[in-house]
C-alpha positions as CSV (number, residue, x, y, z in Angstrom):
1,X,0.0,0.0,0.0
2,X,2.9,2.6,0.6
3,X,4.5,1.8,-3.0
4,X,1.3,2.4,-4.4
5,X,0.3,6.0,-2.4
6,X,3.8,6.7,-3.6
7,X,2.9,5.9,-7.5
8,X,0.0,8.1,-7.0
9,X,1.9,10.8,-5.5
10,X,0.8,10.8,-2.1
11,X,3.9,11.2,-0.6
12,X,2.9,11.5,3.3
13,X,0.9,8.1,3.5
14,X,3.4,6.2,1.4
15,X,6.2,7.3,3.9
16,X,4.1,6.4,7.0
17,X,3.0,2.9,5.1
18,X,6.7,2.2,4.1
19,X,8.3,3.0,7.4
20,X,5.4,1.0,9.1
21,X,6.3,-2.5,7.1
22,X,10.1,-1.3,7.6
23,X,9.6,-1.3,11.6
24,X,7.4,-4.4,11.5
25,X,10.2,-6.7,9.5
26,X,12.8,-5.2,12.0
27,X,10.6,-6.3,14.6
28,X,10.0,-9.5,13.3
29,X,13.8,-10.2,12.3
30,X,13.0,-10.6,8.9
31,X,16.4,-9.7,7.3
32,X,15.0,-10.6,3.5
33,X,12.3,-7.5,4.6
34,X,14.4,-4.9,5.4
35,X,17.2,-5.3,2.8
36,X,13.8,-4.5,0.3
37,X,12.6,-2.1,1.5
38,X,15.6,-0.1,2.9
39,X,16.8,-0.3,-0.7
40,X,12.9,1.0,-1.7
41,X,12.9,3.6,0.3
42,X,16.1,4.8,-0.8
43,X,15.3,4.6,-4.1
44,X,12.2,6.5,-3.1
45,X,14.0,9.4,-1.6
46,X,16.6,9.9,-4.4
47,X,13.4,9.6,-6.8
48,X,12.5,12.8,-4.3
49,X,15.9,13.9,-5.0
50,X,16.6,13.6,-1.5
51,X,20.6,12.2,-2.2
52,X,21.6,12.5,1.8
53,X,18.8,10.8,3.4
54,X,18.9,8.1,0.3
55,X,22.2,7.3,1.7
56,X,21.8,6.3,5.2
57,X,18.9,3.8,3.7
58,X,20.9,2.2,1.2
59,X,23.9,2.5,3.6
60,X,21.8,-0.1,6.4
61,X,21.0,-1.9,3.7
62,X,24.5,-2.9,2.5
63,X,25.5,-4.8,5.4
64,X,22.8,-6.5,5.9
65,X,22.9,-8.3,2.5
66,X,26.4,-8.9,2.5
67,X,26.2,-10.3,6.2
68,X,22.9,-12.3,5.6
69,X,23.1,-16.1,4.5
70,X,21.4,-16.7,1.0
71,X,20.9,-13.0,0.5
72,X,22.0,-12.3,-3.2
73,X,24.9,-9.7,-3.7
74,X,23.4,-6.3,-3.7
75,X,24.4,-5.0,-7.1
76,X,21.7,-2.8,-7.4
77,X,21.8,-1.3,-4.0
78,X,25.6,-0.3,-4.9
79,X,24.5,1.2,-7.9
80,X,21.7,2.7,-6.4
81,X,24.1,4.4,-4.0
82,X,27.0,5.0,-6.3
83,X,23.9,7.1,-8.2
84,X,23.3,9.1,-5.1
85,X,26.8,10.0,-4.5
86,X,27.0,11.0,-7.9
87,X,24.2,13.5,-7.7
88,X,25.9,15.0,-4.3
89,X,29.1,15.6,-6.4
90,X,30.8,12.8,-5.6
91,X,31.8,11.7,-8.5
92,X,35.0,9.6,-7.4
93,X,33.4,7.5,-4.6
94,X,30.6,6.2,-7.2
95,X,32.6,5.9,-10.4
96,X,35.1,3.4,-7.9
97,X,31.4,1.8,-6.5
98,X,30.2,1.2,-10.1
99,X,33.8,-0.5,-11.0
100,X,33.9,-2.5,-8.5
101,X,30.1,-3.4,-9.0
102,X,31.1,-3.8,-12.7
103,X,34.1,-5.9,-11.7
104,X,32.2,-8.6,-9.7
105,X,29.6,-8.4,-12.2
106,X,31.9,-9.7,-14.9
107,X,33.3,-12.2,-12.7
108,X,29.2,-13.2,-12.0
109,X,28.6,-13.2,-15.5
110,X,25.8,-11.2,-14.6
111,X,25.2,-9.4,-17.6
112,X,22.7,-7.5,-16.4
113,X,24.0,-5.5,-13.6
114,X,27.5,-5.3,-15.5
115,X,25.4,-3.6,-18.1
116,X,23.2,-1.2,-15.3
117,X,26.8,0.1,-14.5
118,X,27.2,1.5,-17.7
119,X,23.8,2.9,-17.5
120,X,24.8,4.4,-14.3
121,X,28.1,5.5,-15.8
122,X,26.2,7.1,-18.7
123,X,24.1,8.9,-16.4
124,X,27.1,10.7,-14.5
125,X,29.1,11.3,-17.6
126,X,26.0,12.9,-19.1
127,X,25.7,14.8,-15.6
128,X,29.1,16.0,-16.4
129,X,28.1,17.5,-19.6
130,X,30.3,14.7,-21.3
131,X,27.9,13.3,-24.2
132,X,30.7,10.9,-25.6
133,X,31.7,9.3,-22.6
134,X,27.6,8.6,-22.0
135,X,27.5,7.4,-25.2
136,X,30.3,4.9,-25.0
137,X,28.8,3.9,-21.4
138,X,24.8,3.5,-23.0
139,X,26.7,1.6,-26.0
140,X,28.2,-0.8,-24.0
141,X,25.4,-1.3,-21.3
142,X,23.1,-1.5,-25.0
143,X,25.7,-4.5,-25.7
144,X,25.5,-6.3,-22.6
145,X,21.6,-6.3,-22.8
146,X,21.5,-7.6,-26.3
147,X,23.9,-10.7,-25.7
148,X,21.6,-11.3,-22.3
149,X,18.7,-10.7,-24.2
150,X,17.0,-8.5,-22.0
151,X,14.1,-6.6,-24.3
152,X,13.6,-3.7,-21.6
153,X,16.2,-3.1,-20.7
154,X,18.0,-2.9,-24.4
155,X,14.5,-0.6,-25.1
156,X,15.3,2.0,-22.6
157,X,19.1,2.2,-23.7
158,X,18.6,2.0,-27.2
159,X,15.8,5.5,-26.7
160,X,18.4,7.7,-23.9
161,X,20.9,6.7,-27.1
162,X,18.6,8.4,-29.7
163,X,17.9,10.9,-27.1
164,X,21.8,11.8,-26.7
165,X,22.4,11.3,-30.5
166,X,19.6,13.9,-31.3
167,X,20.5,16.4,-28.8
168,X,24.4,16.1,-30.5
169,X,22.4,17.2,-34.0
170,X,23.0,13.3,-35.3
171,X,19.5,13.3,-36.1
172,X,19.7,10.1,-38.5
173,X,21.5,8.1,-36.5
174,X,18.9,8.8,-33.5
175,X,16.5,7.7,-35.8
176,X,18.0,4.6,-36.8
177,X,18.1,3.8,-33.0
178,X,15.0,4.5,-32.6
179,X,14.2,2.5,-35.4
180,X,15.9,-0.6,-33.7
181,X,13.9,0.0,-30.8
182,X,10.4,0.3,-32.1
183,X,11.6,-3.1,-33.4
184,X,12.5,-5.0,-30.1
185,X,9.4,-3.4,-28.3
186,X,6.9,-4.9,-31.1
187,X,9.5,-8.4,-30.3
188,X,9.2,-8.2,-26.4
């Protein structure tokens, strides 16, 4: 119920509802729980923009994944925070995050998140006003998603890719991406 008052943009309940379920798992020693939504409410908050506070959620929610038996590596919550520091200007403290991410990705061969840290990389490169470097990072990430053969994913890259190419005046080669995406959305 507090993901949902959140998608309809009632903030308020959503954080009452989410904090609610967050104090009820801690109660209840439900370490699966928490990890969830600690990372969901700090996805929330930097959604908000809210970089500072998104921090200490995703920072409780680190340890407990790494420290918790059968709990999967928390790729996501690493990028997640290497995201966050980004947007506070800390660009060296997530760039090293999203390598060694990216690193144990690889080793993983879990082409997906190896392939959201390029995302992530393309995002802060484009922060920095460096449209090349983004382009090499959606590229690759647009690589990684095609050899996994994750449709979405590959979607969303292939349109911030036209996006980028279009706002560099490459207007027919933002076309022809966007021509290779209206192609794998009519496949997915």
């Amino acid at each position: 119920i507090g993901f949902a008052a959140f998608y309809d943009g009632d903030i308020e309940t959503s954080r009452k509802n989410v904090l609610t379920a967050l104090l009820t798992a801690t109660g209840m020693h439900d370490v699966g729980e928490q990890i969830k939504l600690l990372y969901a409410i700090g996805l929330g908050l930097d959604n908000e923009k809210k970089y500072s506070d998104a921090l200490t959620f995703l920072d409780k929610a680190i340890p407990l994944s790494l420290n918790t038996p059968g709990a999967p590596y928390p790729f996501m919550i690493y990028i997640a925070k290497a995201s966050a520091l980004a947007h506070l200007g800390r660009i060296q403290e997530a760039t090293k995050i999203l390598a060694d991410v990216r690193s144990g990705a690889r080793e993983k061969k879990a082409l997906v998140y190896e392939a959201a840290t390029f995302t992530t990389s393309g995002e802060i490169n484009e922060m920095k006003g460096h449209l090349a470097a983004a382009t090499v990072d959606y590229r690759q990430a647009e690589s990684l998603l095609k050899t996994g053969g994750y449709l979405r994913g590959l979607i969303l890259s292939q349109l911030v890719l036209a996006n980028i190419y279009r706002r560099q005046g490459n207007v027919q080669l933002a076309v022809n991406v966007m021509s290779q995406a209206s192609v794998n959305m009519q496949a997915s």
